[in-house]
C-alpha positions in Angstrom: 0.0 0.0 0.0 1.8 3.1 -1.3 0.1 5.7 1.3 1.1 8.1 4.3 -1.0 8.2 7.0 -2.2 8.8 10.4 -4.5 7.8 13.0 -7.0 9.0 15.8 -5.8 10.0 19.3 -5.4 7.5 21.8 -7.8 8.6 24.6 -6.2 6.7 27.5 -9.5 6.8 29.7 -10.5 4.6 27.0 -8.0 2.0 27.8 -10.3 -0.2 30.3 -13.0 -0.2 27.2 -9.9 -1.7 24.9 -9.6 -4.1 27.1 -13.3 -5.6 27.2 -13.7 -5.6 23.8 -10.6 -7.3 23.4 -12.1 -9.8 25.9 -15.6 -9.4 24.1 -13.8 -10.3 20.6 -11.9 -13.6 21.7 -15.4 -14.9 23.7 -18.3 -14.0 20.7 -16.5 -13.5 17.7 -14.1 -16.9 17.1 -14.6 -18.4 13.4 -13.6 -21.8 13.0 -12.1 -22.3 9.5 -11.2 -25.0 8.2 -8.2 -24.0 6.4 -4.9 -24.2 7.4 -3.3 -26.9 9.3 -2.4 -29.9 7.7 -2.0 -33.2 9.5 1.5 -33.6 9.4 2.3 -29.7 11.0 -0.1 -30.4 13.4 1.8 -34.1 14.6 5.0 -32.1 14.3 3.8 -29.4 16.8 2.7 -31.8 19.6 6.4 -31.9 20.5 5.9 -28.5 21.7 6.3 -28.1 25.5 3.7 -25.6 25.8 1.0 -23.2 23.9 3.1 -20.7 21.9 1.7 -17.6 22.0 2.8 -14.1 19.7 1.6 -10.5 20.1 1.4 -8.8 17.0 1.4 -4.9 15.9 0.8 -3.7 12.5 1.5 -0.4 10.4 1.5 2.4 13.3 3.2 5.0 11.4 4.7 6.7 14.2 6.0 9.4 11.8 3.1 10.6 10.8 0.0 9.7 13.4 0.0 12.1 16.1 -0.9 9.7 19.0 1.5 6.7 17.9 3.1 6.8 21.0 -0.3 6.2 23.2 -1.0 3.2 20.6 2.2 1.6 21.2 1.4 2.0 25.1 -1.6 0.5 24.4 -0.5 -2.5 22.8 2.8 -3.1 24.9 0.6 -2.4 28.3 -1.7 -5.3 27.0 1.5 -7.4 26.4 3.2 -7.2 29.7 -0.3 -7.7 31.3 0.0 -11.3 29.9 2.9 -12.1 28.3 3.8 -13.6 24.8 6.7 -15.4 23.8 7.5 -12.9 21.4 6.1 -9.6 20.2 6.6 -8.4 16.2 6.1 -5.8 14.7 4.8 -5.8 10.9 6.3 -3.1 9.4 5.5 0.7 8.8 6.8 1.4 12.3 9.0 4.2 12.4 11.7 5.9 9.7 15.1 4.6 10.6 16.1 8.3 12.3 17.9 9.1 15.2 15.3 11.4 16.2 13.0 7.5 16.4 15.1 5.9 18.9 13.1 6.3 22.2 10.4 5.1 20.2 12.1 2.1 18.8 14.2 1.2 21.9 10.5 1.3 24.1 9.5 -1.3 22.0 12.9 -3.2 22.0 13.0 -3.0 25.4 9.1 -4.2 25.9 10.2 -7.8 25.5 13.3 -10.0 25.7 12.2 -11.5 22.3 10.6 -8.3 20.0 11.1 -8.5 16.6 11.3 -6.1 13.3 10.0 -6.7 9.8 10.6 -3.8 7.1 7.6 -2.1 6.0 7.6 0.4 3.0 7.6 3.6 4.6 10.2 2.8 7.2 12.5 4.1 4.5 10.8 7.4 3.8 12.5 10.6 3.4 15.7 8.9 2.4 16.4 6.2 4.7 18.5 3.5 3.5 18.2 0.1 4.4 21.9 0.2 6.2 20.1 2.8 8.2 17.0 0.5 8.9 19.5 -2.8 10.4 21.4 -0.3 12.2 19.2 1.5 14.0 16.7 -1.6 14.4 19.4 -3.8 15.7 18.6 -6.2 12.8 21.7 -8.2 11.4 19.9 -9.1 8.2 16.3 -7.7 6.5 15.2 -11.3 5.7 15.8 -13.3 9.1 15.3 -16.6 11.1 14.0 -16.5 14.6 12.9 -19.8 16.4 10.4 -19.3 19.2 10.0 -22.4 22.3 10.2 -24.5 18.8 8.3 -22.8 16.4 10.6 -21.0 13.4 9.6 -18.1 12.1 10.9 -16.7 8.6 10.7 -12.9 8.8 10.8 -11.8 4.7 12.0 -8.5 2.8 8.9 -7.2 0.0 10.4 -4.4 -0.3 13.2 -5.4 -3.1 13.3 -4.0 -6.1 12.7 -6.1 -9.9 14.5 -4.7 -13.5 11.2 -4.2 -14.7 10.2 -1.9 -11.8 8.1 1.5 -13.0 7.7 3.5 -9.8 6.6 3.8 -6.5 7.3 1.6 -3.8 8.8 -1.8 -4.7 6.8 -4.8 -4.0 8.9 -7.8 -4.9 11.2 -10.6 -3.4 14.4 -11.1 -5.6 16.1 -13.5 -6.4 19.3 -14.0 -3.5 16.6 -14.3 -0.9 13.6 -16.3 -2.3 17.2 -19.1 -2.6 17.6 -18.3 0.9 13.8 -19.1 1.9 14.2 -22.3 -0.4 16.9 -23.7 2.1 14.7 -22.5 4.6 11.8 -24.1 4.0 13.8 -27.4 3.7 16.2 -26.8 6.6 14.4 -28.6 9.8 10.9 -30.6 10.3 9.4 -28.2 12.9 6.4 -26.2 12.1 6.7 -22.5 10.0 5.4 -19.1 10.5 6.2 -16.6 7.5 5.9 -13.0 7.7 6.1 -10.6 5.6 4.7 -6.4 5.4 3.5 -6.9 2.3 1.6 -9.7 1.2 1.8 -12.6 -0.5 -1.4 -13.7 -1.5 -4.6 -11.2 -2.1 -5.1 -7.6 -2.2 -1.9 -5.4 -2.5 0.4 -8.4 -2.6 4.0 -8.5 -3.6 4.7 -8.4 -8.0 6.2 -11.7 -7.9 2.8 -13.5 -5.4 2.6 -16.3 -8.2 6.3 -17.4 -7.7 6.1 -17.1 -4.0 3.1 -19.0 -3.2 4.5 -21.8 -5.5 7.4 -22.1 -3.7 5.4 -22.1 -0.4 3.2 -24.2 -1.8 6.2 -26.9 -1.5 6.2 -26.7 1.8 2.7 -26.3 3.0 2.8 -29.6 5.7 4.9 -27.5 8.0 3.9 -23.9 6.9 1.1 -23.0 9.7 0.6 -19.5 8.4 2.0 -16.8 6.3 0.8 -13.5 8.0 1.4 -9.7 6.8 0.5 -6.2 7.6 0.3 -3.3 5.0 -3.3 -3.5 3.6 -4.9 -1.9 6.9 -7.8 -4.8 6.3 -8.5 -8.0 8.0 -8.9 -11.0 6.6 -8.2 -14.5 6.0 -7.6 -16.1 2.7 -6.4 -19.3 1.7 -4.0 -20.1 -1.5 -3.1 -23.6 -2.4 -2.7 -25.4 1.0 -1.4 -22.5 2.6 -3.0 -19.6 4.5 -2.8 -16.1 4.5 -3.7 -13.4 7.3 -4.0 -9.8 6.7 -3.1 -8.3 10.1 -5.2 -4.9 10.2 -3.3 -1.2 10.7 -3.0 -0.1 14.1 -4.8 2.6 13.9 -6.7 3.5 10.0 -8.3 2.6 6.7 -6.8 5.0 3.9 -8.8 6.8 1.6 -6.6 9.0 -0.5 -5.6 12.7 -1.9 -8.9 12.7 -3.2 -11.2 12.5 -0.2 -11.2 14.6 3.3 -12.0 12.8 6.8 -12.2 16.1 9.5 -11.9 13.6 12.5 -10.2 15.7 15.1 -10.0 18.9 15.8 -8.4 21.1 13.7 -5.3 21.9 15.5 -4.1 18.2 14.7 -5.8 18.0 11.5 -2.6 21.3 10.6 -0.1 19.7 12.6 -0.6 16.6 10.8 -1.9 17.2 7.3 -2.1 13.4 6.6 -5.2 12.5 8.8 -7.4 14.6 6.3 -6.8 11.7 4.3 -7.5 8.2 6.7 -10.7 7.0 8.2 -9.1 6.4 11.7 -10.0 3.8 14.1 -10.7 5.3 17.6 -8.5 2.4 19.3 -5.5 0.9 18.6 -6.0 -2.4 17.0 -3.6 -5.4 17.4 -3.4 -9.6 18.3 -2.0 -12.2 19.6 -1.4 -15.3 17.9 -1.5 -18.3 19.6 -0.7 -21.9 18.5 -1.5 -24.7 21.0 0.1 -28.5 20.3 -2.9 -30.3 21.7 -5.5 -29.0 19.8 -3.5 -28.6 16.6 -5.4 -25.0 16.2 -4.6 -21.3 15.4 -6.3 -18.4 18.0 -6.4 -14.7 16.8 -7.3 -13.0 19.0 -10.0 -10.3 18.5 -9.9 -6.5 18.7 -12.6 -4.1 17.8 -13.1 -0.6 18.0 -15.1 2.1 15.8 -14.6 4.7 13.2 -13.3 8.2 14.4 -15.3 10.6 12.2 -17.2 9.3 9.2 -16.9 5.8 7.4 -14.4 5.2 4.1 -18.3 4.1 3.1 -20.1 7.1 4.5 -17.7 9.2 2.8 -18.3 7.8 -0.6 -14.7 5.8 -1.1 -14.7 3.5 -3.6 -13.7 -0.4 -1.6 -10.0 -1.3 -2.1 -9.7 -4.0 -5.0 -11.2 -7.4 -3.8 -12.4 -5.5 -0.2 -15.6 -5.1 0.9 -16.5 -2.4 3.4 -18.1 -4.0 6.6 -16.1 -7.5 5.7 -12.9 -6.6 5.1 -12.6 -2.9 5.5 -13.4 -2.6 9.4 -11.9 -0.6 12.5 -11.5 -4.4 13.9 -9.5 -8.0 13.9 -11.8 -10.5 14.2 -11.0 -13.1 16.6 -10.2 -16.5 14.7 -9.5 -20.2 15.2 -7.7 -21.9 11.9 -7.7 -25.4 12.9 -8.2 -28.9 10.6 -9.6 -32.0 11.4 -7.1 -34.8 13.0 -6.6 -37.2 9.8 -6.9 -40.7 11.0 
């Protein structure tokens, strides 16, 4: 998604609210789907000493949302209230600046495992990817990270093909779709993939074809390939493997070409970009959990509510293969992806 944006204010007297409908989502809103695990994933994973359980953050645009800060808080209060394995965020975090590093380092310092992927605007303004590793503490921008026994394969979409004609590259070149080929081979414990962009549905990477193949190959041990960068939710399934569109943290974009007044007008001048977002009043994330004994994903659920008007109500024509009120909402639905034991 080729956008700047920004998001509503983070009222924390709303925080207890967050909370119950957090609660509300994972009790009333779980949709069993019989998609993605297969059989043989599912036997690997009962070697698992435990539930594994990830928190998950997508596309808060720090540099451009006036109450990033309070939706981080959000988020990494709701982590340390019950702890994940891990927390990762999905990309289109903060520019690689020095002026970013209290922001960075808070959520660095959140968890003893908290991990990066590269997002497209992460390099506004300039930023190189050096910049990105260095001030992220990444050693690589495609990574391996195992988790209590899960392995998670953290991807680069942001690469660039000859036959490129602007914007922001979408693509995964050559060097590292041979590294995720090893990858996917290396080991018989269970895979997670992420990725910012995605690689199957709306907004996905140039080369999708050629990556789903590939992870089509290895689709007994991949559990679930999961990106940000859409600002939807959904759940989609290509081959034998399934794909989950984490929503934004805090938006639905709408474009130059259509005005949202949200907030008052002070931080409608001081940030210039809301004009242009449908914001969600709350800041919207997950956890991800994967539990050996029942073989089954949970997502957790997270709703909240439109600041201002709609991207419906304000005439916004739905992104390609989106429907407003399905997958255009200010809300992650909770979810279990589970499949029958095969006997």
């Amino acid at each position: 998604m080729t956008n700047k944006d920004h998001t509503p204010r983070r009222d924390q007297s709303r925080l207890p609210r967050r909370r119950f409908l957090h609660t509300v989502g994972k009790v009333v809103g779980a949709v069993a789907c019989s998609l993605a695990l297969p059989a043989t994933a599912r036997a690997a994973t009962t070697r698992l000493a435990k539930p594994i359980r990830l928190g998950l953050i997508a596309d808060l645009h720090h540099d451009v949302m006036h109450d990033a800060p309070a939706r981080l808080d959000a988020f990494l209060k709701e982590m340390a209230a019950d702890p994940p394995d891990a927390i990762i965020q999905l990309g289109d975090f903060a520019q690689a600046r020095e002026k970013n590093r209290p922001f960075v380092k808070q959520f660095q310092k959140a968890h003893p495992v908290a991990l990066h992927v590269i997002g497209n605007h992460d390099t506004d303004g300039g930023v190189s990817f050096d910049q990105v590793l260095q001030e992220w503490g990444m050693k690589s921008r495609y990574y391996r990270h195992d988790v209590e026994g899960l392995r998670l394969l953290v991807l680069d979409g942001n690469e660039r093909h000859a036959g490129h004609k602007g914007g922001y590259p979408s693509h995964i070149g050559p060097e590292q779709i041979e590294w995720l080929k090893k990858e996917l081979i290396t080991g018989d414990g269970p895979l997670l993939i992420f990725c910012h962009q995605p690689l199957a549905g709306p907004s996905c990477i140039d080369n999708a074809e050629e990556l789903q193949k590939i992870l089509n190959t290895a689709a007994e041990r991949i559990i679930l390939v999961v990106n940000g960068h859409t600002h939807i939710d959904d759940l989609i399934r290509t081959g034998d493997v399934s794909h989950l569109h984490v929503n934004s943290a805090s938006y639905q974009w709408v474009g130059g070409g259509h005005r949202n007044i949200s907030y008052p007008a002070e931080i409608h001048a001081a940030y210039p970009w809301i004009d242009h977002t449908c914001p969600y009043r709350d800041s919207l994330f997950t956890t991800l959990t994967f539990d050996p004994k029942s073989g089954a994903v949970q997502v957790e659920g997270c709703k909240s509510e439109w600041v201002g008007k709609s991207p419906l109500q304000i005439g916004i024509a739905n992104q390609p293969g989106c429907i407003d009120g399905k997958q255009v909402v200010p809300e992650i639905r909770a979810r279990q992806i589970s499949r029958p034991i095969k006997k």
